[in-house]
C-alpha positions, -999 to 999 in steps of 0.1 A, spaced: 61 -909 -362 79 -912 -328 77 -894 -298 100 -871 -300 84 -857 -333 52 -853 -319 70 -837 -285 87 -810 -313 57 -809 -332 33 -797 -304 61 -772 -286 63 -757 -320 27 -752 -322 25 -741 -289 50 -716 -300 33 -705 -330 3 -703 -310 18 -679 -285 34 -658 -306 -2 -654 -331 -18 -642 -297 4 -622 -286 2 -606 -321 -38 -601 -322 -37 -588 -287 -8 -562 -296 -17 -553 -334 -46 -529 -326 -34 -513 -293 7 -500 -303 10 -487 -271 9 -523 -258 34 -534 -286 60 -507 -274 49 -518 -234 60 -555 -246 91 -542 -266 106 -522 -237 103 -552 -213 114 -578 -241 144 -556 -247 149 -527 -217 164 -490 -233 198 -479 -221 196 -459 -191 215 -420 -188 241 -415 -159 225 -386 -143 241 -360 -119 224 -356 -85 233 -318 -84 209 -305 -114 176 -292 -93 197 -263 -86 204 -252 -123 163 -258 -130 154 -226 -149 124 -210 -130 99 -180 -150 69 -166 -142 35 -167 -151 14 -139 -165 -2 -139 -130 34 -135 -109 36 -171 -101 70 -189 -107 71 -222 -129 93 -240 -141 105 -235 -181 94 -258 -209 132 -258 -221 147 -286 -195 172 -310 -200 168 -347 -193 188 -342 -159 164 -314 -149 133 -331 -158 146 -361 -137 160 -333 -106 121 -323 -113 101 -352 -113 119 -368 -80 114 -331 -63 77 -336 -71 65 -369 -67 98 -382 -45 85 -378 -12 52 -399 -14 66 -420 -42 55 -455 -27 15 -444 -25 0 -461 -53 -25 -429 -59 11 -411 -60 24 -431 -84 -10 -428 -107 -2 -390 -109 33 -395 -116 20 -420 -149 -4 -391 -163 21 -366 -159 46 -382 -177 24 -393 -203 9 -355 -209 45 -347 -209 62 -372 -229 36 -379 -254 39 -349 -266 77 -346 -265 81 -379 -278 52 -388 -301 61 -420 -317 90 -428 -283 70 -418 -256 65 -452 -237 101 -459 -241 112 -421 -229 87 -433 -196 104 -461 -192 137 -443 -194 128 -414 -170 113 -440 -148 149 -458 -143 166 -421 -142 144 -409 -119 133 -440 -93 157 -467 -103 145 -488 -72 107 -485 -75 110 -477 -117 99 -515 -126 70 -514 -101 58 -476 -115 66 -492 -152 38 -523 -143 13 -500 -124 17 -478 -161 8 -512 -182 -22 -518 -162 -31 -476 -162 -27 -482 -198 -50 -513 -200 -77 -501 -175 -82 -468 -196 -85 -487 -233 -114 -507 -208 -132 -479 -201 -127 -461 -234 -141 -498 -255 -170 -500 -226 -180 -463 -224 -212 -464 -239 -225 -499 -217 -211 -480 -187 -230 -447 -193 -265 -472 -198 -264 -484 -163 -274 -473 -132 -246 -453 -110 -249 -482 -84 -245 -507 -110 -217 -482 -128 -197 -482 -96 -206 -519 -90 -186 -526 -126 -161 -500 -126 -144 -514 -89 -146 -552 -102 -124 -540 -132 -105 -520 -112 -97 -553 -85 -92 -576 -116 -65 -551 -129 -45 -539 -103 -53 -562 -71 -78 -554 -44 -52 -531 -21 -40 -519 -50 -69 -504 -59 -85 -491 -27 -49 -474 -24 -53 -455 -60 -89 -446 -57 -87 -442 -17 -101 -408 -20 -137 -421 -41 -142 -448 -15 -140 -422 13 -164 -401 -11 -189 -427 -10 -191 -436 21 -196 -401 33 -223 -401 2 -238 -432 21 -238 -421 57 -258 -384 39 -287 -410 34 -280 -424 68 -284 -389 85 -312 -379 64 -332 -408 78 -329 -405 112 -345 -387 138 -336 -356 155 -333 -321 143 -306 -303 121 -280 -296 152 -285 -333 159 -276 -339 120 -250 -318 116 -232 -332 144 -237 -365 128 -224 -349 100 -190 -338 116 -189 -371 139 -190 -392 108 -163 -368 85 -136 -373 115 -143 -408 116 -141 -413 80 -113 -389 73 -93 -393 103 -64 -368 114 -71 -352 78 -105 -350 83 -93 -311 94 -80 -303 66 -106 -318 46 -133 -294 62 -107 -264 53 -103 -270 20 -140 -286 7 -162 -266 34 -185 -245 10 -189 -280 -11 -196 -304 17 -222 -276 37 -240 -273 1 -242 -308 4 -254 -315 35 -280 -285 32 -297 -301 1 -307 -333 18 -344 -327 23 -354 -335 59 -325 -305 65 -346 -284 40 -380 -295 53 -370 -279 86 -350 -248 68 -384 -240 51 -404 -241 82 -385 -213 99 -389 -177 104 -364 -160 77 -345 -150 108 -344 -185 128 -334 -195 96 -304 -173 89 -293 -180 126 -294 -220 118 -276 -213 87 -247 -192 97 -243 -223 126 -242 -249 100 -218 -233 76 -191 -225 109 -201 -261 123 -184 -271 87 -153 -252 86 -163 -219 70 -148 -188 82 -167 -156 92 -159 -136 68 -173 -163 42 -203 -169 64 -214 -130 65 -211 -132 28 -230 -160 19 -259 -144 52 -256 -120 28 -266 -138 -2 -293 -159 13 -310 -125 22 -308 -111 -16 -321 -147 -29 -349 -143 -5 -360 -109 -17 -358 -124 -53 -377 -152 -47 -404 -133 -28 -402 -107 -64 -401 -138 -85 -433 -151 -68 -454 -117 -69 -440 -115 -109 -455 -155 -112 -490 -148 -96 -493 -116 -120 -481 -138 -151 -506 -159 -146 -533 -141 -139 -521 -122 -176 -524 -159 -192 -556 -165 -183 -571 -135 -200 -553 -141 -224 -526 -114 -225 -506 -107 -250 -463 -111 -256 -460 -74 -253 -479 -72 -224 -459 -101 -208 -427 -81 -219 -440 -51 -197 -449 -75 -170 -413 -87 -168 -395 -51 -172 -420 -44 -144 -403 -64 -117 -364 -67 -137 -342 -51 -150 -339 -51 -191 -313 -78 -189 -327 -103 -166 -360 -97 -179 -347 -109 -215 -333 -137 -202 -365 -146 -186 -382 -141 -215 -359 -169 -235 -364 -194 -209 -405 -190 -206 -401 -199 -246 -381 -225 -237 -409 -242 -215 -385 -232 -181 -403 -211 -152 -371 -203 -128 -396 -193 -97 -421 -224 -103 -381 -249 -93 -377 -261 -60 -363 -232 -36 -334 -250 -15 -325 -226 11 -288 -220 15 -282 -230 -21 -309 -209 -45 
């Protein structure tokens, strides 16, 4: 046999090679067959008119809010899509949001089309940046079919070892930058999760912490670290008034030192007054029921250890509740949970 038989014979093994591979990798996941058929053989894209926003027909929800109706043609979906997601279009994280939305959308439009119709409204609506937002879709697609084959090893591990997994997949997918861009917000989240420890560590009292608190949000959130504060304040001052050297202090105050330090913290972190009188407000009803819920406690078990009986319990409980919390009481104690026996966390419970 010469060479140039053998040279045929091994490029059309190599061939047949390619295509069986490309065939096991595609035959189970169709949504990767139709990713490979667009780009093996791109649709044909509309001529759209630029002046459709203007004809988008607007209703209202039952609440009085105006949305946008269900019934739009392609030219209004594309006048709608661009109107949303135009503006910050180049951010990867953007461009994430703009991928699930069109999937919810078109998937259901489009059942048996709908990574085609993407494609297509893709070119319509972001003809320069559509092949980009196409390829960041293909590896969307293949990061989520990861996670959903490794769900169950993922939930065995530890969270440190979770995240350790999840952001190696995530760099071998889309790129390092990539990826810090599309999950920019999570890495902010942990490193304000990481400098929590680092404040709940160190010395100093809780107006030294909490200014460590606010020091470290502006340097981790930078000129939106304001507007981080307005919208997440009642999340992030729960969070910082759980960690327990704040709480060790919280409990070894006078109920009124304690208010006082309280009301500080939560304007410190962005609340307003009106929301800092109400939660004062709730701290001081919690309190009462704690103090009730500990007097109920000392009588329930002093009941046990004679011996008492359910009915007696059941007058025990009616006693310091009302009929409805008392029931509910009642089903937890069966239920081997004692509310007043959990850790109080002051500003929280």
């Amino acid at each position: 046999m010469n060479k140039n038989k053998l040279l045929l014979i091994g490029i059309i093994t190599l061939a047949i090679l390619g295509i069986v591979t490309i065939f096991y990798l595609t035959k189970e996941d169709p949504v990767k067959r139709q990713i490979e058929q667009v780009k093996k053989n791109p649709p044909k894209i509309p001529e759209i008119k630029e002046d459709v926003l203007n004809n988008l027909l607007i209703e209202d929800n039952p609440e009085g809010t105006p949305r946008y109706s269900d019934d739009l043609t392609f030219e209004q979906m594309v006048a709608l899509y661009r109107k949303n997601y135009g503006k910050n279009i180049t951010n990867k994280w953007v461009q994430i949001r703009l991928i699930e939305d069109l999937i919810r959308t078109l998937k259901e439009k489009y059942p048996d089309s709908w990574v085609t119709e993407l494609y297509i409204m893709l070119k319509a609506a972001f003809p320069d940046l559509a092949d980009e937002i196409f390829k960041r879709f293909e590896q969307y697609q293949e990061y989520q079919k990861w996670l959903e084959d490794e769900r169950n090893d993922l939930y065995s591990l530890s969270p440190e070892e979770r995240q350790e997994v999840l952001w190696n997949k995530r760099y071998e997918i889309f790129g390092e930058d990539v990826a810090k861009e599309i999950w920019a917000g999570e890495l902010k989240s942990q490193e304000l999760k990481q400098t929590l420890k680092e404040i709940d560590q160190s010395t100093g009292d809780i107006n030294d912490k909490v200014q460590q608190f606010k020091s470290s949000i502006q340097q981790i959130y930078g000129e939106n670290a304001q507007d981080f504060l307005s919208k997440r304040n009642f999340e992030v001052s729960q969070t910082f008034l759980q960690l327990p050297s704040v709480q060790k202090e919280l409990q070894n105050m006078d109920s009124e030192t304690r208010y006082k330090t309280l009301r500080q913290i939560r304007s410190s972190l962005g609340m307003d007054p009106d929301t800092v009188k109400r939660l004062e407000d709730l701290d001081k009803e919690r309190d009462i029921r704690w103090e009730i819920g500990q007097q109920y406690m000392i009588e329930r078990e002093a009941l046990i250890k004679r011996g008492a009986s359910e009915e007696e319990l059941d007058k025990l409980r009616l006693k310091y509740f009302n009929p409805e919390m008392a029931e509910i009481l009642k089903q937890e104690e069966e239920s081997g949970f004692f509310r007043f026996k959990e850790q109080r966390v002051y500003g929280v419970n």
